[in-house]
Residue, then its C-alpha position, 0 to 999 in steps of 0.5 A: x922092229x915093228x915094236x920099237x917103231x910103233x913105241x918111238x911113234x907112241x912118245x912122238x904123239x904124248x911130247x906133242x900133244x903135252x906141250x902149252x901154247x898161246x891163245x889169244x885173248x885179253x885182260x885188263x888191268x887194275x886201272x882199266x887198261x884193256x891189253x891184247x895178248x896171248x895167253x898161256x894155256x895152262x888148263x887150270x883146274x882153280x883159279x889162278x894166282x898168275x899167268x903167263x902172257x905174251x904181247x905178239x907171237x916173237x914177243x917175249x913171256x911175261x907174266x901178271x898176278x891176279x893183284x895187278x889185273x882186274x880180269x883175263 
């Protein structure tokens, strides 16, 4: 019993530790338009083609390329 206690805590801890969120930052678009928003942390190793980006925390997801955007 102790076992499967420990092991069912073990996975609780890895689920909520391997989800994304949303960070607040920023990025400005190709005609200078500098928008505020929450940026979805993927921890990137490279730099990004995309990202996803949310305008308020109940906004829906979208997303912009790095062709639309001039920084983030």
């Amino acid at each position: 019993m102790k076992q499967y206690l420990t092991s069912l805590l073990l996975l609780v801890v890895l689920f909520s530790y391997a989800q994304t969120n949303f960070q607040k930052g920023y990025f400005i678009k190709s005609n200078d338009e500098k928008v505020e928003c929450l940026i979805k942390n993927e921890d990137w190793k490279h730099n990004p083609t995309k990202f996803s980006y949310k305008l308020t925390e109940t906004s829906q997801e979208n997303s912009a390329t790095i062709e639309n955007v001039k920084e983030f």
